[in-house]
C-alpha positions as CSV (number, residue, x, y, z in Angstrom):
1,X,0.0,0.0,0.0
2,X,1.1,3.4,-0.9
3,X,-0.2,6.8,-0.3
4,X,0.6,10.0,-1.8
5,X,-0.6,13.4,-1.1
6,X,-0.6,15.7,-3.8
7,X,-3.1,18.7,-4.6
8,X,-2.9,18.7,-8.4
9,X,-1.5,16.3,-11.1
10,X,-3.6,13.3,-10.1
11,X,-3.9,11.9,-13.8
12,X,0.2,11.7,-14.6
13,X,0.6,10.3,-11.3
14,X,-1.8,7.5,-10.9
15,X,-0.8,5.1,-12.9
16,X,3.1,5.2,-12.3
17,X,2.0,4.6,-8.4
18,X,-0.1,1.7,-9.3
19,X,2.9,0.3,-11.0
20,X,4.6,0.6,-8.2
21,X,2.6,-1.1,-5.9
22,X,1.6,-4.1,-8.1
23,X,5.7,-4.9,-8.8
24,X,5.0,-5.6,-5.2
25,X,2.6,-8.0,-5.2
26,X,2.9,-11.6,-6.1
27,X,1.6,-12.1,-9.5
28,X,0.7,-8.8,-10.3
29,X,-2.3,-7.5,-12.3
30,X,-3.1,-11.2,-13.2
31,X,-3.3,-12.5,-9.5
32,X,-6.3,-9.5,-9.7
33,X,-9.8,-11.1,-8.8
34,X,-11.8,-7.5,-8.9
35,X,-11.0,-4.0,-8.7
36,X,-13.0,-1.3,-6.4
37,X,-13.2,2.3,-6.7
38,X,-14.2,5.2,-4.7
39,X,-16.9,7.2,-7.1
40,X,-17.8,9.9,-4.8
41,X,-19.1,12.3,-4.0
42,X,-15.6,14.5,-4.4
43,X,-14.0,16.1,-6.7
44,X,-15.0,16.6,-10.7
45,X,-11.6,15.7,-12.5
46,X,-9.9,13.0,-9.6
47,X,-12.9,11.0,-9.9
48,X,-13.1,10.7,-13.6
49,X,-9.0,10.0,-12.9
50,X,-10.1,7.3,-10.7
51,X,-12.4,5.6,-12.5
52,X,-11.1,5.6,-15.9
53,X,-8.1,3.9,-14.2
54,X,-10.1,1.3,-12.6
55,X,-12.3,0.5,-15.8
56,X,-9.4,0.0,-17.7
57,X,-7.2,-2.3,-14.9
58,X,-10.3,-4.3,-14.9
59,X,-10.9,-4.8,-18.3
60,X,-6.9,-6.0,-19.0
61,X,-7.1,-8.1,-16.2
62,X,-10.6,-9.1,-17.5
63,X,-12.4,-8.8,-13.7
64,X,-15.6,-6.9,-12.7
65,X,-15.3,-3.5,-11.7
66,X,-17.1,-1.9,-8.6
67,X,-17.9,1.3,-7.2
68,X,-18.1,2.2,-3.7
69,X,-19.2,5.3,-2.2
70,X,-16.6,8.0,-0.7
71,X,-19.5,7.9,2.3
72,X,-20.3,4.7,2.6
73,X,-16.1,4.3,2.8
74,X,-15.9,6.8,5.7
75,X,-18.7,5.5,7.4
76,X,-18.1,2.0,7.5
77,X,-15.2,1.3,10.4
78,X,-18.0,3.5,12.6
79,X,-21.1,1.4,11.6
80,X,-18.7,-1.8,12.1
81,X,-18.2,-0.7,15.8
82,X,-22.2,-1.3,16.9
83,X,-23.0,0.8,19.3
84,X,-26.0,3.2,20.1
85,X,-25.2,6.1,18.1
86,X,-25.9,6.9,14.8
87,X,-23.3,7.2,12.3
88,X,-23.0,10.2,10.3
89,X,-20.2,10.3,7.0
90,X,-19.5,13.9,6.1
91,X,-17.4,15.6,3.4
92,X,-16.9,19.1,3.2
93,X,-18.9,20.5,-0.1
94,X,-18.1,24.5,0.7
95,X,-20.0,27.2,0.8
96,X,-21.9,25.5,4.0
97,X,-22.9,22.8,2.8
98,X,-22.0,18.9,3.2
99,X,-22.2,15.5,1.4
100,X,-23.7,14.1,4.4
101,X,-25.2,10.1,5.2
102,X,-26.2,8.8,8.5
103,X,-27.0,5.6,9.7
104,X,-28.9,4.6,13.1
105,X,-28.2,1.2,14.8
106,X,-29.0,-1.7,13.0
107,X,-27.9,-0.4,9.8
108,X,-31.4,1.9,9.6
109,X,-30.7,5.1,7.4
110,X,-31.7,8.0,8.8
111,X,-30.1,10.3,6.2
112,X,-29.6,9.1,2.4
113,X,-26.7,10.5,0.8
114,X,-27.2,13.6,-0.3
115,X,-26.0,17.7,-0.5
116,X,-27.2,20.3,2.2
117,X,-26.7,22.6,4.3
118,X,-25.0,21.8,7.5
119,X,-27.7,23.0,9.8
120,X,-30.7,21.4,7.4
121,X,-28.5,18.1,7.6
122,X,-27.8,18.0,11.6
123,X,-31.9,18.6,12.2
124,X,-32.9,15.9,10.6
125,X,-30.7,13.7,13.4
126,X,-33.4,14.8,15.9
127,X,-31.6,14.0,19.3
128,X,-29.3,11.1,18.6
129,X,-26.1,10.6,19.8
130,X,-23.6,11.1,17.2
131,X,-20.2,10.1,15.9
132,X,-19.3,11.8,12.8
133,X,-16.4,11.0,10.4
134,X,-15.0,12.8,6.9
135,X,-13.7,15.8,5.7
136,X,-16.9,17.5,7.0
137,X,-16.7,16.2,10.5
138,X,-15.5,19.1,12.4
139,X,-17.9,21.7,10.8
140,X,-20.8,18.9,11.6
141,X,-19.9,18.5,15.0
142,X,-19.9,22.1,15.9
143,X,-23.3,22.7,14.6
144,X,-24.5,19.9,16.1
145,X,-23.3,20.6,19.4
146,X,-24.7,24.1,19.3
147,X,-28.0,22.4,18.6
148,X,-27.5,20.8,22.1
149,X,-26.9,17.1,20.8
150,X,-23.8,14.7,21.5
151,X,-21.3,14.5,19.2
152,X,-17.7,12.3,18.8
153,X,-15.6,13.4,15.7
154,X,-13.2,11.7,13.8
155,X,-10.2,13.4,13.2
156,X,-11.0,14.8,9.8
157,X,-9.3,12.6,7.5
158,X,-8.7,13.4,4.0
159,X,-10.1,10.3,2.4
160,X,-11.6,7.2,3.9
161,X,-8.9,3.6,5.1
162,X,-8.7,2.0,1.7
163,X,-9.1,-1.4,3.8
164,X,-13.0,-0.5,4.2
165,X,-13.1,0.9,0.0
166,X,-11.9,-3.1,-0.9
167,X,-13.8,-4.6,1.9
168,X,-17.1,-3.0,0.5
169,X,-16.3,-3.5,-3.1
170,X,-15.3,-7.2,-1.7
171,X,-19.1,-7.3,-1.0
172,X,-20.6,-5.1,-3.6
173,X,-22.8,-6.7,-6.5
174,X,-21.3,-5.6,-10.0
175,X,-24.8,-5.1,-11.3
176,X,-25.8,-2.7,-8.4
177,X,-22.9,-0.7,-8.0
178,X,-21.3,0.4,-11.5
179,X,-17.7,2.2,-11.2
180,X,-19.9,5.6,-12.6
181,X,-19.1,8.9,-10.8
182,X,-21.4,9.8,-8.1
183,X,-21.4,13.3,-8.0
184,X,-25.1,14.8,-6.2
185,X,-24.3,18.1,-7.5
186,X,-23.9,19.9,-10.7
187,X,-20.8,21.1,-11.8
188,X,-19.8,24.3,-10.7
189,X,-18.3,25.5,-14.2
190,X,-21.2,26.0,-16.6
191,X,-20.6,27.0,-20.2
192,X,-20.8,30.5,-21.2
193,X,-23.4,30.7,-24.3
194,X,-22.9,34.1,-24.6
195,X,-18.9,33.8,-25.5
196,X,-19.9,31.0,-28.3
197,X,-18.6,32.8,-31.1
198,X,-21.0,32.7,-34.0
199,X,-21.0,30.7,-37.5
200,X,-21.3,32.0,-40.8
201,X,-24.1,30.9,-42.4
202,X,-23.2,28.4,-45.3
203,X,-25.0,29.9,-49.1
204,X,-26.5,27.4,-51.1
């Protein structure tokens, strides 16, 4: 396993670090039984990156391809501890708002993944105890604290343990969870029809 933080430059240095890490594995790409990727929500470009890779890993080493959630991934080590409060995956989306998906005890969701507002997001939690996890957990937890409930966060990881991305895509059904990018919000660049520069009319 290898991790590399960088800001920028995501596409040239993918594929060189899965290199990398598969020179270290006995077998290599054929000892491959199935690939997993995270497919959001995040950004526009590193999850088009992201998936392109995976799609194309999988269909050289001819094995299904599956995607799994950036919440679901953050949420998952929480769920797997089983206690009493509900579990809440949040990544920051700006501007306010979160990508936001809680679950109660017993697996029960309370909040389906989805954009919002912080404050919209925390009251639909009515009083429950709360552990929050993601990007977005420390915003989260300070609005839900001032909304008098009881709150645990994470530390505010940048992306979720890549042992819970292959454990769910270990478990995830092909037909049910494509490698597709799963953004819940427009883009934020939208083209400019008023700069489209016009074309001549052809004579005939």
């Amino acid at each position: 396993m290898e991790t590399l933080p960088i800001e920028r430059g995501h596409a040239e240095a993918l594929l060189p670090l899965i290199e990398r890490v598969m020179a270290q594995v006995e077998g290599g790409f054929a000892s491959l039984d199935r690939i997993a990727v995270t497919v959001g929500p995040g950004s526009f470009t590193g999850l088009r990156v992201g998936i392109s890779a995976a799609r194309a890993i999988a269909l050289a080493a001819n094995v299904p391809c599956v995607g799994v959630t950036t919440l679901a991934a953050y949420a998952a080590p929480l769920i797997m501890l089983q206690d009493a409060s509900v579990c809440v995956a949040a990544i920051d989306a700006r501007h306010g708002q979160v990508y936001v998906q809680a679950v109660a005890p017993r697996s029960m969701t309370l909040i389906t993944p989805r954009i919002a507002p912080v404050r919209e997001a925390v009251r639909m939690l009515g009083q429950a105890s709360i552990r929050v996890v993601g990007t977005g957990a420390e915003i989260f937890a300070q609005d839900a604290r001032a909304f008098g409930l009881n709150v645990i966060a994470s530390d505010p990881a940048p992306y979720p343990d890549i042992v819970y991305v292959a454990r769910l895509g270990l478990v995830a059904d092909p037909a049910s969870a494509p490698p597709r990018p799963y953004y819940l919000r427009a883009p934020d660049a939208k083209p400019q029809a008023h700069a489209r520069i016009a074309r001549a009319e052809q004579e005939t």
